[in-house]
Phi, psi and omega in degrees: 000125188254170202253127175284120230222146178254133166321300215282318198303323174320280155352298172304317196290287164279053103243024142309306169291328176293321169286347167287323188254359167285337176295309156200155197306150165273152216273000186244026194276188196267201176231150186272153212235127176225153208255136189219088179093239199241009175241161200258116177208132187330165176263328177321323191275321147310329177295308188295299195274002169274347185241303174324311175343275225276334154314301198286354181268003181273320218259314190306299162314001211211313164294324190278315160328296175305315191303310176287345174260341154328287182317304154305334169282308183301333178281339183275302191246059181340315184280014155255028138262340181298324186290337169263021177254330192071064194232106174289100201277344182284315199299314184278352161239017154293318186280290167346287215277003169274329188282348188266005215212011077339306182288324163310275210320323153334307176253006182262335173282343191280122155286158181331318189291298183339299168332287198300336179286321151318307138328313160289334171292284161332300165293329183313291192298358188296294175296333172277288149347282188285343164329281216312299182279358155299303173299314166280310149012288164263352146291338158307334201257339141332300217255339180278335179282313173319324194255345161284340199281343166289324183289302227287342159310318145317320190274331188291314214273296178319300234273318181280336148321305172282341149328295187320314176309321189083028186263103171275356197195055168330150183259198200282312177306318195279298196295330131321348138302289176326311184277337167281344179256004167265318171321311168272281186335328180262356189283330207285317205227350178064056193227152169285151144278078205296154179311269201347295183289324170322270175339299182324298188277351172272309156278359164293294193316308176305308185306320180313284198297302197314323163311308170300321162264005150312312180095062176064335187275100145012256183307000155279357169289324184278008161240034180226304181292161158286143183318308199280340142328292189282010172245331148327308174317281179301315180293327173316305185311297191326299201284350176276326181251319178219015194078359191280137175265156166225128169289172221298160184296335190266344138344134177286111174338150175272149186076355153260103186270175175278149170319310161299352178258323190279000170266354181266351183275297138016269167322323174279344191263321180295326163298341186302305189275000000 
């Protein structure tokens, strides 16, 4: 005698657990990464930019539709552009049928040699015309080859200046010193700058503006530079005069603590009593 089995409670019963561990993730799980090129990007975020994708490829398809059946109305009925122009289609071929019917008149009055001298005119300018944008054409693609070949001769001359220098890898800043100061050189005299002198004029400038925001005053370097510059600095000069090293300028006087040691001795002594 076999057992009557109900399908659904089946059903219902395993695939309970699959809908339990399928509703949501645990919350420390991690999120998966997938590599696109040379960037790492969430899949949440891949999903998110496949349903924009996928809006804008609906809304676009949906415009390029609209667009094309305009368009067959127009090819059928010239006069729903006029209409949608806000245009008096009677007004525009009135002017049409007067200038062909002036141009007729025209050429009905000409003898053969005219015509043909009228022709001839026409191709001239024809001709002229495409000269013209031909000749600029290729002074554009001149002047585009030119100018790359100064930069990249610009990039060469600065990148071995700073080479010269023990600089491998100039920052944004330093190079764009160099070029404000060739730039005002070629605006003053219309002359090149070499890198070389550039860098030259580029440090005086600094030394300049760095006095200024000093006020002149030295010991104001000592809240601008980094320490171990000014203690660079300071060992060099001293062994340049008598070999002597000295520690960093911001160092505490011997016999003198620093503020932070009598305020932890303070503390100590009051926990004390």
């Amino acid at each position: 005698m076999s057992e009557n089995v109900n399908p659904t409670a089946a059903t219902s019963e395993t695939a309970a657990p699959a809908e339990e561990s399928a509703g949501t993730a645990p919350a420390n799980a991690e999120k998966r990464k997938f590599k696109i090129e040379d960037t790492e990007v969430f899949e949440d975020d891949l999903i998110e930019s496949y349903k924009i994708n996928r809006k804008v490829a609906k809304e676009f398809d949906e415009y390029r539709g609209n667009a094309n059946k305009f368009f067959e109305a127009v090819a059928e009925n010239p006069e729903i552009l006029f209409k949608e122009l806000g245009k008096n289609s009677r007004e525009f071929y009135q002017a049409k049928l007067l200038e062909f019917l002036e141009q007729e008149a025209e050429e009905s009055g000409l003898t053969p040699e005219q015509k043909e001298l009228r022709e001839l005119k026409k191709w001239r300018e024809e001709q002229e015309k495409e000269s013209k944008t031909k000749k600029e054409l290729e002074e554009k693609q001149k002047r585009t080859q030119e100018e790359a070949r100064i930069v990249a001769e610009l990039d060469n001359q600065i990148a071995e200046c700073f080479r010269s220098q023990g600089i491998a890898k100039p920052t944004v800043e330093m190079v764009a010193d160099l070029a404000e100061q060739m730039l005002a050189e070629y605006k003053h005299s219309k002359k090149s700058l070499h890198a070389t002198e550039a860098l030259s004029r580029a440090k005086s400038s600094f030394g300049r503006r760095l006095q200024s925001y000093t006020n002149s005053n030295p010991e104001a370097l000592l809240d601008i530079l980094p320490q171990e510059y000014l203690d660079k600095i300071a060992e060099i000069h001293l062994s340049r005069k008598s070999g002597a090293k000295v520690p960093g300028i911001r160092a505490a006087p011997a016999g003198i603590k620093p503020q932070q040691n009598k305020i932890e001795e303070k503390l100590k002594d009051f926990f004390s009593k």
